[in-house]
PDB file of N, CA, C, O and CB in Angstrom:
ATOM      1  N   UNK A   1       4.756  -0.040   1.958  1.00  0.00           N
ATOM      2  CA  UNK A   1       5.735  -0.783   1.189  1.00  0.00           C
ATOM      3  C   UNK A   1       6.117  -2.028   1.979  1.00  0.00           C
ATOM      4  O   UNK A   1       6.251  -1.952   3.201  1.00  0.00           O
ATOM      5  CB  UNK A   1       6.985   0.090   0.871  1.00  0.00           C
ATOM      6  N   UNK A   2       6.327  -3.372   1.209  1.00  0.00           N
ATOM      7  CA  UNK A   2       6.476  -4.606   2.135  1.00  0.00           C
ATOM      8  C   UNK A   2       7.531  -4.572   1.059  1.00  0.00           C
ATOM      9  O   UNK A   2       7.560  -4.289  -0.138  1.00  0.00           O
ATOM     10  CB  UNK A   2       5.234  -5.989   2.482  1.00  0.00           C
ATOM     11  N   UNK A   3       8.495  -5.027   2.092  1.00  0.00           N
ATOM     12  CA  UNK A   3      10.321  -5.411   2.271  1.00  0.00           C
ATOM     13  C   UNK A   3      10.559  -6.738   2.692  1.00  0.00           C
ATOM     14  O   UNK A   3       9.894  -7.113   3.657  1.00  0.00           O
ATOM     15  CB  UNK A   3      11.185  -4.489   3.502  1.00  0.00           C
ATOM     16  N   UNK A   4      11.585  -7.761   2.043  1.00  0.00           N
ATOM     17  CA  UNK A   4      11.667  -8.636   2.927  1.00  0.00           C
ATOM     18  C   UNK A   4      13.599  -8.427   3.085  1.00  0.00           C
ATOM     19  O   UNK A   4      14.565  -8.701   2.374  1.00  0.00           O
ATOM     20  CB  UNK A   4      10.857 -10.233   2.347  1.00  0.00           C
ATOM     21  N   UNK A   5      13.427  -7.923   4.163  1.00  0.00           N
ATOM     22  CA  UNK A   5      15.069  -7.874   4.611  1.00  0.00           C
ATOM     23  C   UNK A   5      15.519  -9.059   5.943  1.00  0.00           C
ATOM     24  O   UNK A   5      14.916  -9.305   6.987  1.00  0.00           O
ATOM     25  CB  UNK A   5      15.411  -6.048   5.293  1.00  0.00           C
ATOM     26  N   UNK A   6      16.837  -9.640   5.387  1.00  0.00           N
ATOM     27  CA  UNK A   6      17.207 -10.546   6.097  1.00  0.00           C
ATOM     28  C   UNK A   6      16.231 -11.761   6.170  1.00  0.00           C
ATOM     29  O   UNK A   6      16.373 -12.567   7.090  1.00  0.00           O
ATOM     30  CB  UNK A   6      17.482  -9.985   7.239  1.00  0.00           C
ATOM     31  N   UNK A   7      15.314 -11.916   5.305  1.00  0.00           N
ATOM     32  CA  UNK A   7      14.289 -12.970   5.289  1.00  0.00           C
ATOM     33  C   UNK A   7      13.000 -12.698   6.268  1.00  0.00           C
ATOM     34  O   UNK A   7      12.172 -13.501   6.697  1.00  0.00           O
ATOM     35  CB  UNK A   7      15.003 -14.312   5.704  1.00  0.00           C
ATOM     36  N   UNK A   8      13.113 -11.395   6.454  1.00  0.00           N
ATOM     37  CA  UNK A   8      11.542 -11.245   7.660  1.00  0.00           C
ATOM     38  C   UNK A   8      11.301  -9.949   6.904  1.00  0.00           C
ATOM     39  O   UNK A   8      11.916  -8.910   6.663  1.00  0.00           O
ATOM     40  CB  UNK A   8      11.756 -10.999   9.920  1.00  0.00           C
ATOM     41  N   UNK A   9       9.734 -10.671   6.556  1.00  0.00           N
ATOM     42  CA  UNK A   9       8.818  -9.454   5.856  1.00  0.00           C
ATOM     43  C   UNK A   9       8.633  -8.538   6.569  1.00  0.00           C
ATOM     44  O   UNK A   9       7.840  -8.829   7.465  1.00  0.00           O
ATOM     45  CB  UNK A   9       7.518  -9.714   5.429  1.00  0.00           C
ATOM     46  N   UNK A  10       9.144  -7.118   6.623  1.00  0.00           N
ATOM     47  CA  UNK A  10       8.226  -5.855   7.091  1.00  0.00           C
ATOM     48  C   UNK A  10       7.908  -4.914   6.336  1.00  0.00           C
ATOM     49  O   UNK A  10       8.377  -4.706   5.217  1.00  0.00           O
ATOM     50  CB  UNK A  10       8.689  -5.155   8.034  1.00  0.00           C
ATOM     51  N   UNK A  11       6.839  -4.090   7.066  1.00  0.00           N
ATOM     52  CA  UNK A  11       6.150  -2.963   6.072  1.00  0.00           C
ATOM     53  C   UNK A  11       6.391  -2.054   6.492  1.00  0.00           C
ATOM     54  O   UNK A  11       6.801  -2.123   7.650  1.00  0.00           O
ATOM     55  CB  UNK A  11       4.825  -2.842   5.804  1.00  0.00           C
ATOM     56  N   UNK A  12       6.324  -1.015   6.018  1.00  0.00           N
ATOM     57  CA  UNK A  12       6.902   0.296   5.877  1.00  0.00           C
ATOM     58  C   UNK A  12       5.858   1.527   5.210  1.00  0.00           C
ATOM     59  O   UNK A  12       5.613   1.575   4.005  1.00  0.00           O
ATOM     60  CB  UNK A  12       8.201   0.064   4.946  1.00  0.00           C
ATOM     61  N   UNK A  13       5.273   2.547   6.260  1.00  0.00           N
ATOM     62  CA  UNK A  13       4.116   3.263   5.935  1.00  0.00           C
ATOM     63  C   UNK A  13       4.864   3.865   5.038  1.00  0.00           C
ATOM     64  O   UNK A  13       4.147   4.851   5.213  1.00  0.00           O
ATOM     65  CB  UNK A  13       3.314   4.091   6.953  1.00  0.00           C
ATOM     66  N   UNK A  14       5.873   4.345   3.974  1.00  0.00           N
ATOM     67  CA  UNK A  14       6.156   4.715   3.238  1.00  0.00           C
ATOM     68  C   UNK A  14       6.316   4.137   1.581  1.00  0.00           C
ATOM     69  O   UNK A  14       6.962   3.115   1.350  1.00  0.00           O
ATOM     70  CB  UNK A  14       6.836   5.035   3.844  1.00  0.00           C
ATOM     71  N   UNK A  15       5.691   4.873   0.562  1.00  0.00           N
ATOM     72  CA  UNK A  15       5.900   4.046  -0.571  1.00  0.00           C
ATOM     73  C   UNK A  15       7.082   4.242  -1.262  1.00  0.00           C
ATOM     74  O   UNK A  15       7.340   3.360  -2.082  1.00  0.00           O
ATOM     75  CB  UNK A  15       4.916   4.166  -1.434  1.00  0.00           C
ATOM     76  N   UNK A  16       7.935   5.222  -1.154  1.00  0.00           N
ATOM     77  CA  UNK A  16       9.286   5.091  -1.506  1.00  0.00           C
ATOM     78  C   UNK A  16      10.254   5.115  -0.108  1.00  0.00           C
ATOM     79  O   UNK A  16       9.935   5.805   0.860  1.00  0.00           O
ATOM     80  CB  UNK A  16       9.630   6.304  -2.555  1.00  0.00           C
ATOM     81  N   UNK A  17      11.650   4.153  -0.128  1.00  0.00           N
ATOM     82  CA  UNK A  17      12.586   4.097   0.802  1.00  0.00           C
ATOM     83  C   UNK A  17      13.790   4.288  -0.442  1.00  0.00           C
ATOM     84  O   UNK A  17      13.905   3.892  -1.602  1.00  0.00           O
ATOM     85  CB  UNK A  17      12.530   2.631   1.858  1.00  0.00           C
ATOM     86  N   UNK A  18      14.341   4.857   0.197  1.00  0.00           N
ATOM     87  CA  UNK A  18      16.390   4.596  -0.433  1.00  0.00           C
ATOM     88  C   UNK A  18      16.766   3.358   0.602  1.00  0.00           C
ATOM     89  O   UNK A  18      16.004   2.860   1.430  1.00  0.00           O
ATOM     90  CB  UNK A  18      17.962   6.490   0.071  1.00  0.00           C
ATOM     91  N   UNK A  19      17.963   3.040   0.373  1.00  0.00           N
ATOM     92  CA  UNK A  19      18.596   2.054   1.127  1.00  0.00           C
ATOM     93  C   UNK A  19      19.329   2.749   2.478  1.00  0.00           C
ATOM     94  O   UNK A  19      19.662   2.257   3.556  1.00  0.00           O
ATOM     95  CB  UNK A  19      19.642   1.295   0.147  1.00  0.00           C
ATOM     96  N   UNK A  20      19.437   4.189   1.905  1.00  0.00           N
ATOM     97  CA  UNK A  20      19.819   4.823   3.269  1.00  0.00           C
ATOM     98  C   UNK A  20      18.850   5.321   4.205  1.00  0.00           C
ATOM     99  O   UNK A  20      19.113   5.816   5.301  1.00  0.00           O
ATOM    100  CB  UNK A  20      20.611   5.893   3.068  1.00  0.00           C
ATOM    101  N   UNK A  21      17.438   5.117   3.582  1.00  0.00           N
ATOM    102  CA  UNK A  21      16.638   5.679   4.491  1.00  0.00           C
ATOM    103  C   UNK A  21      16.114   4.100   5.335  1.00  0.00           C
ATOM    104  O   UNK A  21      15.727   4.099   6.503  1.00  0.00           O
ATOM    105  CB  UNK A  21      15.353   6.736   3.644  1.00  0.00           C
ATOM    106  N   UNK A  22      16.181   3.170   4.703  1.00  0.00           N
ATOM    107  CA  UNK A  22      15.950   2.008   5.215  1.00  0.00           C
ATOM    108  C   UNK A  22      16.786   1.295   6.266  1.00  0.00           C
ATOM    109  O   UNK A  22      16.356   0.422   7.020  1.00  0.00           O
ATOM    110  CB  UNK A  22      15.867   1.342   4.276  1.00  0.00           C
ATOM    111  N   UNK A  23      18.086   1.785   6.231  1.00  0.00           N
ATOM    112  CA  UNK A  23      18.995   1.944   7.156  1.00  0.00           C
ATOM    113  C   UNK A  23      19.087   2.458   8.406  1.00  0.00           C
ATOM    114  O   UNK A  23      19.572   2.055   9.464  1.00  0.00           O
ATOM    115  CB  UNK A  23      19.621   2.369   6.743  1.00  0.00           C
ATOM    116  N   UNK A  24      18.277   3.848   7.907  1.00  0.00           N
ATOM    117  CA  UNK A  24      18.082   4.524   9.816  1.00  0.00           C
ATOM    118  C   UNK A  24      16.883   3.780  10.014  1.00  0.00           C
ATOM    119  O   UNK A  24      16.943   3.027  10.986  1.00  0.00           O
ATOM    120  CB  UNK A  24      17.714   6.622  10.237  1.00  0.00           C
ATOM    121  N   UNK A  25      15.676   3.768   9.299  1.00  0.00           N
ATOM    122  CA  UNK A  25      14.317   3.079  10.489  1.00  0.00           C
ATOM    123  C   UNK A  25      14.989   1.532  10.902  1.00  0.00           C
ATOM    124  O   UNK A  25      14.317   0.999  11.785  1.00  0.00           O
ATOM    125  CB  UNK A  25      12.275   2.731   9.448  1.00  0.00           C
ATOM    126  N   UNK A  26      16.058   0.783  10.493  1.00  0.00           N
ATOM    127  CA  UNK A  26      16.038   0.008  11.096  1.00  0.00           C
ATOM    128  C   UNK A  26      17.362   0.204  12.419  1.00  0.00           C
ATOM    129  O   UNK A  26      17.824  -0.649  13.177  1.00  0.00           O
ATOM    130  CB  UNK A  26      15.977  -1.017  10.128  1.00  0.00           C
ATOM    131  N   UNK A  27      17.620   1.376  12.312  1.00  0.00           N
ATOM    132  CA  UNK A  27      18.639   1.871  13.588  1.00  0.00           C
ATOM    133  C   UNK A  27      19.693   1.043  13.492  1.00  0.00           C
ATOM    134  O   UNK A  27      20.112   0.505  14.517  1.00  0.00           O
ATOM    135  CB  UNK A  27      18.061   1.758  15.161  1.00  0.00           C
ATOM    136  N   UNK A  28      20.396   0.761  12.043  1.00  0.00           N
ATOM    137  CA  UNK A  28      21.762   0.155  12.133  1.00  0.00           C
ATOM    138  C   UNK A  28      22.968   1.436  11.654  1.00  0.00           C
ATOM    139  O   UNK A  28      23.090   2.225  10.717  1.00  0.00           O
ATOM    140  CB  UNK A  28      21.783  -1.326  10.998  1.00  0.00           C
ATOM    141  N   UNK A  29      23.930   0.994  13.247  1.00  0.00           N
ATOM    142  CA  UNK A  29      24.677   2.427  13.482  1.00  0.00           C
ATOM    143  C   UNK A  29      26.179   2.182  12.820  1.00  0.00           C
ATOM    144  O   UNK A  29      26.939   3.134  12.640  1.00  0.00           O
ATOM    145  CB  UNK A  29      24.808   2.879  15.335  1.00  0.00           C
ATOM    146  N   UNK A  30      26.612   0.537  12.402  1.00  0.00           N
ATOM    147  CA  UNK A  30      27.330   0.144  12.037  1.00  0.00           C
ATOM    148  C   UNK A  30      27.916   1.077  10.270  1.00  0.00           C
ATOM    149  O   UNK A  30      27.190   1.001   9.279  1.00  0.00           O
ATOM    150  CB  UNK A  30      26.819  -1.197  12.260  1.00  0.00           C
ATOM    151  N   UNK A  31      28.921   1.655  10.249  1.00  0.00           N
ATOM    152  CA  UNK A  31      29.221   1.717   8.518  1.00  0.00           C
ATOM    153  C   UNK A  31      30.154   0.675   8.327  1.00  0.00           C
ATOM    154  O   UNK A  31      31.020   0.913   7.485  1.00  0.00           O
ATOM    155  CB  UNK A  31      29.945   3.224   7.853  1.00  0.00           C
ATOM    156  N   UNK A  32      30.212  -0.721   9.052  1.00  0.00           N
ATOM    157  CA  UNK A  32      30.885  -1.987   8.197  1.00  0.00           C
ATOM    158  C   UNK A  32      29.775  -2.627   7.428  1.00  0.00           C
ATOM    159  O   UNK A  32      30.150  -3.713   6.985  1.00  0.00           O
ATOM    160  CB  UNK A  32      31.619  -3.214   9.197  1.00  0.00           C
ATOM    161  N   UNK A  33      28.444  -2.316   7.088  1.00  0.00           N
ATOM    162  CA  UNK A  33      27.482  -2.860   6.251  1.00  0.00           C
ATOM    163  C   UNK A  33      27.898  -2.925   4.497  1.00  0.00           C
ATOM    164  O   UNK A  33      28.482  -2.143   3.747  1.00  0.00           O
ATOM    165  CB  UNK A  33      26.186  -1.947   6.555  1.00  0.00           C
ATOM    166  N   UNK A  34      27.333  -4.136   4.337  1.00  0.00           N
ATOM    167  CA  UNK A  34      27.095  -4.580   2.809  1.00  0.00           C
ATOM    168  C   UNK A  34      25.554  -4.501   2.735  1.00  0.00           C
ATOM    169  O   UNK A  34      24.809  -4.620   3.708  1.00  0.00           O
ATOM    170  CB  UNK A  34      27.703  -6.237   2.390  1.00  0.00           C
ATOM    171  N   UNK A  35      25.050  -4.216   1.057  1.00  0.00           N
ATOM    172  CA  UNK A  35      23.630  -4.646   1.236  1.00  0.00           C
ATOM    173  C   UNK A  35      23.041  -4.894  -0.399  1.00  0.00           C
ATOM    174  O   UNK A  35      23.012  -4.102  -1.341  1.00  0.00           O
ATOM    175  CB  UNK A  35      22.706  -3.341   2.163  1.00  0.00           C
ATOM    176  N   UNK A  36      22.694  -6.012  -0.326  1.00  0.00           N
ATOM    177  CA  UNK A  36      22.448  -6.516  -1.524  1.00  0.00           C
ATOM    178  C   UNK A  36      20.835  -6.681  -2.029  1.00  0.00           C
ATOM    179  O   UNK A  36      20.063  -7.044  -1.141  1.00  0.00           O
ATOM    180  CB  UNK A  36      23.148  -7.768  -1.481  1.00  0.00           C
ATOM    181  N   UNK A  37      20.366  -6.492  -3.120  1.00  0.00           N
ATOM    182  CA  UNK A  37      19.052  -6.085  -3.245  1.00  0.00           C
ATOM    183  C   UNK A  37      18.830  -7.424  -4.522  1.00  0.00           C
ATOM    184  O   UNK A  37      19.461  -7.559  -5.570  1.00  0.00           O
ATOM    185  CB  UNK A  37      18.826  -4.168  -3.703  1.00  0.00           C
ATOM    186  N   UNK A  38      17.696  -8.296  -3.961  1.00  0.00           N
ATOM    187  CA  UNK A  38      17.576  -9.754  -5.111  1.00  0.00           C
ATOM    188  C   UNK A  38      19.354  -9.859  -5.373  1.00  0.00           C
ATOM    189  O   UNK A  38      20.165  -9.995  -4.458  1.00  0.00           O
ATOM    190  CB  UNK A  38      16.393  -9.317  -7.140  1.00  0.00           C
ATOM    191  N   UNK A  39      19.507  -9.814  -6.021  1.00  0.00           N
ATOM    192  CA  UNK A  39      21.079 -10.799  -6.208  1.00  0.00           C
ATOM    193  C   UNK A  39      22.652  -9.819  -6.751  1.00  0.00           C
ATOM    194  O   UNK A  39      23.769 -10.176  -7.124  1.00  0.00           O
ATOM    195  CB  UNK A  39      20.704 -12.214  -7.821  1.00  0.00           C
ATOM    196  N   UNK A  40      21.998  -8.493  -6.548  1.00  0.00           N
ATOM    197  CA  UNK A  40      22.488  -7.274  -6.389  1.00  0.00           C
ATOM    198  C   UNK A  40      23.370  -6.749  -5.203  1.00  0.00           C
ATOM    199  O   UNK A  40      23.012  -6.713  -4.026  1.00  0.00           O
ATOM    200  CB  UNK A  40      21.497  -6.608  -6.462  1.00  0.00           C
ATOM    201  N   UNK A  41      24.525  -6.368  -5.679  1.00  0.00           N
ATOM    202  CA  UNK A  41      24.992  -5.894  -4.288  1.00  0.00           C
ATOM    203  C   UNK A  41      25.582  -4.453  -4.739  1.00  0.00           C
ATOM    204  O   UNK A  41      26.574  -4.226  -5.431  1.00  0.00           O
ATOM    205  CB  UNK A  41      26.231  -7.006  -3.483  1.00  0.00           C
ATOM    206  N   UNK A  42      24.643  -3.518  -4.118  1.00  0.00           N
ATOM    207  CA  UNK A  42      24.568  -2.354  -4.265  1.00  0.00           C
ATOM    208  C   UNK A  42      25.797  -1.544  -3.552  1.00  0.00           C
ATOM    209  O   UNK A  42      25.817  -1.581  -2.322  1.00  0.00           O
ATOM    210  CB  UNK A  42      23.308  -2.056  -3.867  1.00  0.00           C
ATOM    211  N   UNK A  43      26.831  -0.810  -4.237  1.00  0.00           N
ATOM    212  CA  UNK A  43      27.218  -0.348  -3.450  1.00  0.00           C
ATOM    213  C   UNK A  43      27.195   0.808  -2.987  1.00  0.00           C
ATOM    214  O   UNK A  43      26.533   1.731  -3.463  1.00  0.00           O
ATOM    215  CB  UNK A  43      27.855  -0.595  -3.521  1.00  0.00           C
ATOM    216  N   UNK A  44      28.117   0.888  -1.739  1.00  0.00           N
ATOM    217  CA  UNK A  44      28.078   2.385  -0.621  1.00  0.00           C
ATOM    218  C   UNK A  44      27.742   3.584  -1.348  1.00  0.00           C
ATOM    219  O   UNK A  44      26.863   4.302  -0.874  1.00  0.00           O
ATOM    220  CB  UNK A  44      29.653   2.822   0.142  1.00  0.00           C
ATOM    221  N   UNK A  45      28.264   3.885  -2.343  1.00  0.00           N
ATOM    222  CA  UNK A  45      27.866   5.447  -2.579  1.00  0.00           C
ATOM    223  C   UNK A  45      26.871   5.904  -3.743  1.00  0.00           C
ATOM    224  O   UNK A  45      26.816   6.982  -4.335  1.00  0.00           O
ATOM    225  CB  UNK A  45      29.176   6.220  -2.883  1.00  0.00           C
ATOM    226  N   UNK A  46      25.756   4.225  -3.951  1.00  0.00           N
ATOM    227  CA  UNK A  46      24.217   4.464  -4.058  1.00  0.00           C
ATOM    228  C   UNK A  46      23.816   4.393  -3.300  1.00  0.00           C
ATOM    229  O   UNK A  46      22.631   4.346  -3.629  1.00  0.00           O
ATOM    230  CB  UNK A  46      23.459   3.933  -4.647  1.00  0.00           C
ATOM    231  N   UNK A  47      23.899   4.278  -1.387  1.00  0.00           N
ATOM    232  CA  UNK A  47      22.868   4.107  -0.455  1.00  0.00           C
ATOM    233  C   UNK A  47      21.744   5.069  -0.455  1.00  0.00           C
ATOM    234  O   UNK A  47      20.580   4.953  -0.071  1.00  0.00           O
ATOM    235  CB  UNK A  47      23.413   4.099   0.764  1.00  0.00           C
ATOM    236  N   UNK A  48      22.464   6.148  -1.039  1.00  0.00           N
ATOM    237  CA  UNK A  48      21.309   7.607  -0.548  1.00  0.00           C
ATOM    238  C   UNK A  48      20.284   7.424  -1.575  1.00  0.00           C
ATOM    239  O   UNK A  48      19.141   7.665  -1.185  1.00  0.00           O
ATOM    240  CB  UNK A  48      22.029   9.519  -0.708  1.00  0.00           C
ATOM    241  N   UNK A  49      20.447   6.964  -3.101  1.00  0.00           N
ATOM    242  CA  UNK A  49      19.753   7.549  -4.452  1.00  0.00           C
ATOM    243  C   UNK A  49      19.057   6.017  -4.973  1.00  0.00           C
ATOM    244  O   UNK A  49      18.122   5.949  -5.770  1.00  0.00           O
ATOM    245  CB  UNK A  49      21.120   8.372  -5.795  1.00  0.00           C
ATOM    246  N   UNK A  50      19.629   5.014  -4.435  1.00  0.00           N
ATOM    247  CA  UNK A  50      18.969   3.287  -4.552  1.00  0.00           C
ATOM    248  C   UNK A  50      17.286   3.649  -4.242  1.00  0.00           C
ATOM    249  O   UNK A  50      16.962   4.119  -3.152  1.00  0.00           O
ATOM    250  CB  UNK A  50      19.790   1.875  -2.953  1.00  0.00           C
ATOM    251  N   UNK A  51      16.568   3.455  -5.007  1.00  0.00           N
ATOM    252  CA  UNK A  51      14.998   3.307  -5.295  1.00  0.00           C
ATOM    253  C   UNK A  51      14.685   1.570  -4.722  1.00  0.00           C
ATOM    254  O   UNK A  51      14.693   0.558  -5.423  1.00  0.00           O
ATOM    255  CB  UNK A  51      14.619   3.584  -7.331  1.00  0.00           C
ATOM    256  N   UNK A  52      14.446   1.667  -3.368  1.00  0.00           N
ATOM    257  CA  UNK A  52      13.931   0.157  -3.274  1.00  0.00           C
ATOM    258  C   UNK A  52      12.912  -0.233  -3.824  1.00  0.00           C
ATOM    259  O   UNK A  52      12.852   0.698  -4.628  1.00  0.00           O
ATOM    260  CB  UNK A  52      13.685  -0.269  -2.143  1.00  0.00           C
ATOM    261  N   UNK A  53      11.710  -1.079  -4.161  1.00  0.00           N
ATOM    262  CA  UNK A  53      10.271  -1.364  -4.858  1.00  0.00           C
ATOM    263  C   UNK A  53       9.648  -2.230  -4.047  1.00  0.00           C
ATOM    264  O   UNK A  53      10.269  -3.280  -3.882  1.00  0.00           O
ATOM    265  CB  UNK A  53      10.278  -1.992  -6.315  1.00  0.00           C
ATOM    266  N   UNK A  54       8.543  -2.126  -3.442  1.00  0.00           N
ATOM    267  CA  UNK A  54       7.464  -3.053  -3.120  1.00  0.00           C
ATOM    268  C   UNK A  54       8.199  -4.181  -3.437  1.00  0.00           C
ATOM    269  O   UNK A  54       8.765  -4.140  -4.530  1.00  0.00           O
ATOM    270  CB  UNK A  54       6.071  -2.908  -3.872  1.00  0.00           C
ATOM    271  N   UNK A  55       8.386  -5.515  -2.539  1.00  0.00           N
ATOM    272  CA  UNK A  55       8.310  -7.078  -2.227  1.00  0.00           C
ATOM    273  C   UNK A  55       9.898  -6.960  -2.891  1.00  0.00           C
ATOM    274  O   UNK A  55      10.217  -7.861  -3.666  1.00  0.00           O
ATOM    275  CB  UNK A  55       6.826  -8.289  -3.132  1.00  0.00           C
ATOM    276  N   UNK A  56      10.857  -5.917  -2.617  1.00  0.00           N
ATOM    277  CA  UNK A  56      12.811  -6.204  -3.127  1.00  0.00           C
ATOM    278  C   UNK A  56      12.586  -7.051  -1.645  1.00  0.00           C
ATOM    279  O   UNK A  56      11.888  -6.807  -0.661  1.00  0.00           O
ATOM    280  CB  UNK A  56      14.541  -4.289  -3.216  1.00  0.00           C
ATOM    281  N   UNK A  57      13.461  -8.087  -1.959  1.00  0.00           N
ATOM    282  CA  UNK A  57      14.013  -8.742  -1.180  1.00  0.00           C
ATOM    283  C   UNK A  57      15.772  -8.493  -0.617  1.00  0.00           C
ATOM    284  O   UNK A  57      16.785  -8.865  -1.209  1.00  0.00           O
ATOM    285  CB  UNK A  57      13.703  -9.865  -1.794  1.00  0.00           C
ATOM    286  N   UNK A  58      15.700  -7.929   0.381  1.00  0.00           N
ATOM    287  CA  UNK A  58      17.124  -7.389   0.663  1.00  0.00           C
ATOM    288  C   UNK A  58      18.184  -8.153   1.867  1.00  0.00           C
ATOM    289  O   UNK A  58      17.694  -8.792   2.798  1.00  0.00           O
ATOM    290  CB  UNK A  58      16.854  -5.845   1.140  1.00  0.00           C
ATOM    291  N   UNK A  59      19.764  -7.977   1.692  1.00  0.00           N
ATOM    292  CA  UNK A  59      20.153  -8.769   2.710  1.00  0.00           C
ATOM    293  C   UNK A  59      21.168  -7.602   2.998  1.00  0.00           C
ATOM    294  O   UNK A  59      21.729  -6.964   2.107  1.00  0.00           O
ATOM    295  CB  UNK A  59      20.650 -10.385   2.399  1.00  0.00           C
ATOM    296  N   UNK A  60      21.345  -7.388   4.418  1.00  0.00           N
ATOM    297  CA  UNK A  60      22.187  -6.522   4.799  1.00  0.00           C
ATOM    298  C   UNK A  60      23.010  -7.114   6.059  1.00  0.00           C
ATOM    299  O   UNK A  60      22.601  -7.429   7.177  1.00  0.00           O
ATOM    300  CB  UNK A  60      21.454  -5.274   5.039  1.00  0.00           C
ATOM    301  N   UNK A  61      23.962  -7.147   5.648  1.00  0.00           N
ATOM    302  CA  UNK A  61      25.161  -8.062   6.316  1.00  0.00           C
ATOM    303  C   UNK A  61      26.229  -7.062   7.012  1.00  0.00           C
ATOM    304  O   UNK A  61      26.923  -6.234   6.421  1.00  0.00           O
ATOM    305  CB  UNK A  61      26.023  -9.051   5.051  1.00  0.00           C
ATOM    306  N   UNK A  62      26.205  -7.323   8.382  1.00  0.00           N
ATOM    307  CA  UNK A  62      27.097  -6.517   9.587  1.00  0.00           C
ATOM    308  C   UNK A  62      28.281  -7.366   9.485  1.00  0.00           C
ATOM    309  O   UNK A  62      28.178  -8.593   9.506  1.00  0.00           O
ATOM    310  CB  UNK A  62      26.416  -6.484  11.324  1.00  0.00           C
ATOM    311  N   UNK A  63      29.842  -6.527   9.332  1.00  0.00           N
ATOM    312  CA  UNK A  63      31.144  -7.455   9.039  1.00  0.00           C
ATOM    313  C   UNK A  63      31.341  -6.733  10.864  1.00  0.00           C
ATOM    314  O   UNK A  63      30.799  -5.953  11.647  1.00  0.00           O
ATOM    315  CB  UNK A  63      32.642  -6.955   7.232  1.00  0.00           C
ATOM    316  N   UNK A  64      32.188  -7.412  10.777  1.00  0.00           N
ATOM    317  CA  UNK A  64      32.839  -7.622  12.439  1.00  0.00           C
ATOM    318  C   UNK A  64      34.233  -7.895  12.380  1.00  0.00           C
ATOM    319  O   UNK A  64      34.665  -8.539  11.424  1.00  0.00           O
ATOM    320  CB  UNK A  64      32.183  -8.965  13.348  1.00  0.00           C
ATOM    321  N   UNK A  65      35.063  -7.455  13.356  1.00  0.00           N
ATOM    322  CA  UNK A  65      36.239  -8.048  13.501  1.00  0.00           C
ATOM    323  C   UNK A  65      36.746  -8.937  14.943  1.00  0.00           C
ATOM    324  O   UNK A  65      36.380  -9.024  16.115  1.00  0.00           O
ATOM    325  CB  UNK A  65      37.057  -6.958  13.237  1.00  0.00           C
ATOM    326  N   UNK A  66      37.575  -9.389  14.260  1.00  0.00           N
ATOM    327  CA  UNK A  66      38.196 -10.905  15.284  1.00  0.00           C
ATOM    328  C   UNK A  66      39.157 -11.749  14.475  1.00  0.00           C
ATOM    329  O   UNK A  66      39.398 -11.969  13.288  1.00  0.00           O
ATOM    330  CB  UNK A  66      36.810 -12.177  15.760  1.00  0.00           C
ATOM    331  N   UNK A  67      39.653 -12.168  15.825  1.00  0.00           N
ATOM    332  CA  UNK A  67      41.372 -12.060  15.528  1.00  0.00           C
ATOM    333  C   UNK A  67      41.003 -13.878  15.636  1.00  0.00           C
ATOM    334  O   UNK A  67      41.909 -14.701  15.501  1.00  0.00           O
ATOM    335  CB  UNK A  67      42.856 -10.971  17.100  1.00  0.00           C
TER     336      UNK A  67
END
């Protein structure tokens, strides 16, 4: 499966991902994440059941705090 997350194509020996499974191979430990799929912004409690597809273009955005 080819993904383009955050604007850098990677592939993925798997032909189905959830957004939560796409989450651990990329080892983000953060739960302040957003993540939006083409112009979609999917939320938190589809991460597990979200069906990504061959060439979704995804953006997953780490919030932070500061004063």
């Amino acid at each position: 499966m080819r993904l383009v997350v955050n604007g850098v194509e990677k592939v993925f020996d798997k032909e189905q991902l959830t957004i939560k499974e796409l989450i651990n191979l990329l080892e983000i430990k953060s739960p302040a994440i957003a993540v939006a799929v083409g112009f979609d912004v999917i939320p938190k409690d589809q991460f597990e059941t979200y069906q990504l597809k061959d060439g979704d273009k995804i953006e997953i955005v780490h919030f932070v705090g500061g004063g």
